[in-house]
C-alpha positions in Angstrom: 120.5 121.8 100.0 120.7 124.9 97.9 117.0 127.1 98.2 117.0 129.5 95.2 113.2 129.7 95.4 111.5 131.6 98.0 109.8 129.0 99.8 110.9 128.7 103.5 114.3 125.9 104.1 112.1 124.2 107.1 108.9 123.7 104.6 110.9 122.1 101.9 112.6 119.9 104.6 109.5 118.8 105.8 107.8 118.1 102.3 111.4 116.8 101.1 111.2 114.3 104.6 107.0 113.1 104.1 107.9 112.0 99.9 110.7 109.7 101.7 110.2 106.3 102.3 112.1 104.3 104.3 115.5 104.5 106.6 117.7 105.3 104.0 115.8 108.4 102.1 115.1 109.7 104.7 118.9 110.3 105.5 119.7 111.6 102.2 116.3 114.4 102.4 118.1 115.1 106.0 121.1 115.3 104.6 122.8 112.6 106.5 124.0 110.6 103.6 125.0 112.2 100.1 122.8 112.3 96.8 125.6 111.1 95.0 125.5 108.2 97.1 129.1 108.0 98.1 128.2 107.8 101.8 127.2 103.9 101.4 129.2 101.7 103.1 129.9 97.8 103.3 127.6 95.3 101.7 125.1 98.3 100.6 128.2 99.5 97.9 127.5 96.6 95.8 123.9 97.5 95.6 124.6 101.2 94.3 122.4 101.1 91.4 119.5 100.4 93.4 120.1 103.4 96.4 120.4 105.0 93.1 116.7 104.3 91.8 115.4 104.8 95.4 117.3 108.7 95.4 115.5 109.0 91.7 112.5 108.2 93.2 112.6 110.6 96.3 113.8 113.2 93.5 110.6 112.4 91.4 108.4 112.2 94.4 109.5 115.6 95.8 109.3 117.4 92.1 105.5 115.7 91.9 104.6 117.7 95.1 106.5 121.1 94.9 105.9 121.3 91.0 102.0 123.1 92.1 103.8 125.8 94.1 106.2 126.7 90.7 109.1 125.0 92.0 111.6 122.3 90.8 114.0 120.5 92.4 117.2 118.9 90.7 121.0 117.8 91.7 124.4 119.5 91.1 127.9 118.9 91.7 129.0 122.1 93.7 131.6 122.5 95.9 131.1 122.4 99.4 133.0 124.0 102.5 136.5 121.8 102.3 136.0 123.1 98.5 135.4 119.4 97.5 133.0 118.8 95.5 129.4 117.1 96.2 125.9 116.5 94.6 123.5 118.8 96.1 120.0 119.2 96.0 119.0 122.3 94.6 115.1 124.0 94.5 114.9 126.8 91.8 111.3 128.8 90.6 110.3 127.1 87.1 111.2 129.8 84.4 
C-alpha cells in the first residue's frame, strides 16, 4: 500500500480490513494476495473475473468510508522491490 495522504498506515489498515468481507479480501486489504489477483491459484484461476468483482467491491467499499475524511483510494501498477512490477493500492487527498 502506497499512503500519500496523511492519515496514519495502521488506521487505513484497519478501515481497509472492517470494509472486507470474507477469507479472501481480507488477504488482499492485508496484503497477503495481490490486487491484480495474480496470487490465485488452482481451481480459483478459472474464476478470476469474479475475485475480480469481489476486489472492486472492497475498492468501492473502502472509497465509500474514507471519501468523508477527503481521501481516495485507487490501484496502480508500480514497481515493487525485485523492480517487478505489481498493482498497488494507493490512498491520495482528493484535489
Amino acid at each position: 500500500m502506497i499512503n500519500e495522504s496523511n492519515m496514519d498506515t495502521n488506521e487505513i489498515e484497519g478501515v481497509l480490513e472492517d470494509c472486507a468481507r470474507g477469507c479472501y479480501q481480507r488477504n488482499v486489504a492485508l496484503g497477503i494476495d495481490n490486487w491484480s489477483g495474480s496470487s490465485l491459484k488452482g481451481n480459483a484461476r478459472k474464476y478470476g473475473g469474479h475475485y475480480e468483482r469481489s476486489r472492486e467491491n472492497l475498492l468501492r467499499r473502502f472509497n465509500e468510508k474514507i471519501a468523508p475524511l477527503g481521501l481516495k483510494a485507487w490501484t496502480e501498477l508500480r514497481l515493487n522491490e525485485n523492480r517487478r512490477q505489481q498493482r498497488q493500492l494507493v490512498i491520495g487527498r482528493i484535489s
